[in-house]
C-alpha positions in Angstrom: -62.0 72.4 -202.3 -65.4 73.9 -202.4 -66.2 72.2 -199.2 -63.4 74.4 -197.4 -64.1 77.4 -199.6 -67.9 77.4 -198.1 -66.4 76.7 -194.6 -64.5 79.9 -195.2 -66.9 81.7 -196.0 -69.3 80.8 -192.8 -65.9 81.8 -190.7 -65.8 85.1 -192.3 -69.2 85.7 -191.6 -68.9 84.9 -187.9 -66.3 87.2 -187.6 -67.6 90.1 -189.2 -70.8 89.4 -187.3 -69.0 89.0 -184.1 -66.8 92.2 -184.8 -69.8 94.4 -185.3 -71.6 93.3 -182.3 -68.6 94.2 -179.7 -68.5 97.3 -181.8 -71.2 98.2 -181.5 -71.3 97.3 -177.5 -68.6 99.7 -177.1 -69.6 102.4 -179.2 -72.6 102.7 -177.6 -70.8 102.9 -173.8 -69.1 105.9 -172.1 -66.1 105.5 -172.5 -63.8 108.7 -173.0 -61.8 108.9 -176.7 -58.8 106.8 -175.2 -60.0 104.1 -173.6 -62.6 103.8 -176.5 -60.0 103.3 -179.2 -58.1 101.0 -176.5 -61.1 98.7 -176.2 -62.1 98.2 -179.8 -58.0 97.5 -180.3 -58.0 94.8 -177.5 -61.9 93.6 -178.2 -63.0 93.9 -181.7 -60.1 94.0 -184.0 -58.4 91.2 -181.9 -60.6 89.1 -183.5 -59.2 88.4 -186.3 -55.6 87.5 -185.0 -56.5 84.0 -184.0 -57.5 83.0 -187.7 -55.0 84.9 -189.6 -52.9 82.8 -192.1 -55.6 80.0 -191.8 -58.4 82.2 -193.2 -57.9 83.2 -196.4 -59.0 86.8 -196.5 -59.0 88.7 -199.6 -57.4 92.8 -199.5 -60.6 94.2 -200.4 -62.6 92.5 -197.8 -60.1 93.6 -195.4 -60.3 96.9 -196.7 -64.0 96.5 -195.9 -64.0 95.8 -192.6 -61.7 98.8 -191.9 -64.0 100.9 -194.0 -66.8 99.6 -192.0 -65.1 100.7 -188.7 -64.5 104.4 -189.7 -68.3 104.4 -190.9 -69.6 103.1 -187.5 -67.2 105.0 -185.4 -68.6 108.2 -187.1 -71.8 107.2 -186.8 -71.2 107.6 -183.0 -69.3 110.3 -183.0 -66.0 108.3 -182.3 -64.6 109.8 -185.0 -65.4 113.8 -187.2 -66.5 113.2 -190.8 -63.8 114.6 -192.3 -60.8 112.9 -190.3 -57.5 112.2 -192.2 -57.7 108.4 -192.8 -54.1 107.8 -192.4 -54.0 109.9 -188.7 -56.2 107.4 -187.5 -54.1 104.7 -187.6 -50.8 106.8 -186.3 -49.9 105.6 -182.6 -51.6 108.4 -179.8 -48.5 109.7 -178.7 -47.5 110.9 -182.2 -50.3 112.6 -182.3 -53.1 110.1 -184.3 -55.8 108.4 -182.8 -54.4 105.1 -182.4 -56.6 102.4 -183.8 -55.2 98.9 -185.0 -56.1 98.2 -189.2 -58.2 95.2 -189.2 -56.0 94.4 -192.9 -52.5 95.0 -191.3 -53.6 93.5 -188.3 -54.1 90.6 -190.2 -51.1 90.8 -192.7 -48.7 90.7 -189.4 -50.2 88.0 -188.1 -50.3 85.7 -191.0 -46.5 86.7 -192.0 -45.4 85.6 -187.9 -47.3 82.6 -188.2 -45.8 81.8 -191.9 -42.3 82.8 -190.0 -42.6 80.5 -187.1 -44.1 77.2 -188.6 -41.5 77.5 -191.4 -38.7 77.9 -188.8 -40.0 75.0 -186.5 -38.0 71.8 -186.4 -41.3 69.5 -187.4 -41.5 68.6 -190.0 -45.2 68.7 -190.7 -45.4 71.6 -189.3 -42.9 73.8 -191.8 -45.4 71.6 -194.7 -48.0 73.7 -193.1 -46.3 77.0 -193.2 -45.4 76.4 -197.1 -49.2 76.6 -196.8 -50.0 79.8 -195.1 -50.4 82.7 -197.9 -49.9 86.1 -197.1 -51.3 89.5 -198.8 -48.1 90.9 -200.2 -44.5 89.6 -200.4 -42.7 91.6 -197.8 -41.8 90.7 -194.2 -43.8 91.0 -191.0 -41.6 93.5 -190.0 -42.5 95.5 -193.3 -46.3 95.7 -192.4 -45.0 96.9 -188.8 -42.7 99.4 -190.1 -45.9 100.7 -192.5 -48.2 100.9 -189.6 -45.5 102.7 -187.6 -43.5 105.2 -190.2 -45.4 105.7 -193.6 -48.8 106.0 -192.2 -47.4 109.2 -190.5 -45.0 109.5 -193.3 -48.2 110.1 -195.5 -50.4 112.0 -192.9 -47.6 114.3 -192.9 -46.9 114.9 -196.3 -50.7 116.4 -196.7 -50.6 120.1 -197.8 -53.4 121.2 -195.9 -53.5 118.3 -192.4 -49.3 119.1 -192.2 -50.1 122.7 -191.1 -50.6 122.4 -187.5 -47.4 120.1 -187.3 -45.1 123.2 -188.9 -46.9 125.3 -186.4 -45.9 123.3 -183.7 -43.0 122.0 -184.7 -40.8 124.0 -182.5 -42.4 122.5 -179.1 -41.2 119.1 -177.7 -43.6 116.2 -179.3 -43.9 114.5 -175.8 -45.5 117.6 -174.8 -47.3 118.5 -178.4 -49.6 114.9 -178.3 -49.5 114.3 -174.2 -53.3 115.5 -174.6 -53.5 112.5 -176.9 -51.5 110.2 -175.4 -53.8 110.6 -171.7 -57.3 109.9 -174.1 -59.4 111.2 -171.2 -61.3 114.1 -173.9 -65.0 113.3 -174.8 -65.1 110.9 -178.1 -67.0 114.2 -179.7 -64.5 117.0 -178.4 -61.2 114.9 -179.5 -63.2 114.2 -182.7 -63.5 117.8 -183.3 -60.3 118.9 -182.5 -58.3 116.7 -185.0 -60.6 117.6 -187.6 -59.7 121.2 -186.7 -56.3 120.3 -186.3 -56.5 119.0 -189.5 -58.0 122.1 -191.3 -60.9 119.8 -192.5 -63.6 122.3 -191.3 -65.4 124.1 -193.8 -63.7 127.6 -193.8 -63.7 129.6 -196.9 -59.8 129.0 -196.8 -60.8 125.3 -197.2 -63.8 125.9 -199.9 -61.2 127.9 -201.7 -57.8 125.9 -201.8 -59.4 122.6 -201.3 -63.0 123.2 -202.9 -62.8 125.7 -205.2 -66.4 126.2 -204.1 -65.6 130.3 -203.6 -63.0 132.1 -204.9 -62.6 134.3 -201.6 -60.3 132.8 -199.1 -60.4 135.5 -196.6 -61.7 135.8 -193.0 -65.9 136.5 -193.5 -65.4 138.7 -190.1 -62.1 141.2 -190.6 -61.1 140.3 -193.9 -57.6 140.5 -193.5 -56.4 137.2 -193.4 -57.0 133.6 -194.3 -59.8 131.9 -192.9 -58.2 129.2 -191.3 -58.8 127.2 -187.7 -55.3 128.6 -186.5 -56.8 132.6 -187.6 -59.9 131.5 -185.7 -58.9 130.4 -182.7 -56.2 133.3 -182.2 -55.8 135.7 -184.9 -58.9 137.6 -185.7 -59.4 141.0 -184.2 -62.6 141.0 -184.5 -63.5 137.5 -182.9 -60.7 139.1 -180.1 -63.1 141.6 -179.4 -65.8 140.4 -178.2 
């Protein structure tokens, strides 16, 4: 037993090791906001598919590694400071930026692999998938459905990240996120405009409502309505004017 718990431990290692390096390779490349998120899906996170369900990860090292992802794709400016966690796991054509969670990466995998080696008609090998431990007793199709519905179930329900989607929620979705969906911004201008999206720049309607760092929530230029992104970009008369 400890002889396999130090094995895990030295395949853990490689991974994470292995999963920074290509990360790293990529952050430091060219790529445009799309095909950036599309590489680290297909390059770095697919690393841990092939060992899921045979090594034993725990949900706070998985949590790690995601956490660890965000940190060095902000580092680069792959993603703003203050991004909504949950929006960056939503699919690009609903509007999120698209990247694959290393932990439910992992979860699916491990509960297919559980599914099919219990279903086979070897014997030895449904011994094996009585084996196979998964983070969490629900179905593959659970962790699927999570990725898919309640991490925009749960982006959405934000009071302040939810405003752009009510302001917009007249307009066809395939044509709201299509900017999304083609990825071909800068990493640093589709980075900013989420986070303004969002409403997690500092305006004084943020450092009021969110804050409480001022008590003032009104534009600093004509005062008449709430400093927000949207009263930035297309309300104030004063910002009009010039």
């Amino acid at each position: 037993m400890k002889t396999d718990n130090i094995k895990q431990s030295e395949m853990k290692a490689k991974n994470k090791k292995e999963h920074i390096h290509r990360l790293m390779k990529v952050l430091k490349s060219k790529l445009t906001a799309g095909n950036l998120i599309t590489t680290i899906n297909t390059w770095a996170v697919s690393l841990y598919r092939y060992g899921a369900g045979i090594i034993q990860w725990a949900k706070a090292e998985l949590q790690q590694l995601d956490r660890m992802t965000r940190k060095l794709m902000t580092m680069h400016k792959g993603l703003h400071p203050r991004s909504d966690v949950d929006r960056v796991y939503v699919k690009r054509d609903q509007g999120g930026k698209g990247l694959m969670s290393v932990k439910e990466t992992v979860n699916y995998e491990s509960h297919s692999l559980k599914k099919y080696t219990e279903g086979s008609a070897v014997g030895f090998m449904r011994t094996a998938g009585k084996i196979i431990t998964t983070n969490g007793d629900d179905g593959r199709q659970e962790y699927r459905n999570y990725q898919k519905t309640e991490r925009k179930q749960d982006w959405h329900d934000k009071s302040m990240n939810k405003q752009h989607l009510r302001q917009t929620e007249d307009q066809a979705a395939k044509e709201t996120w299509q900017w999304m969906k083609r990825g071909c911004l800068k990493r640093e201008t589709e980075s900013l405009s989420i986070a303004a999206q969002d409403q997690a720049l500092r305006s004084n309607y943020r450092k009021a409502k969110i804050e409480k760092s001022t008590n003032d929530p009104k534009c600093s230029l004509c005062k008449q309505k709430d400093e927000t992104v949207f009263h930035i970009i297309s309300e104030c008369g004063k910002i009009a004017q010039t």
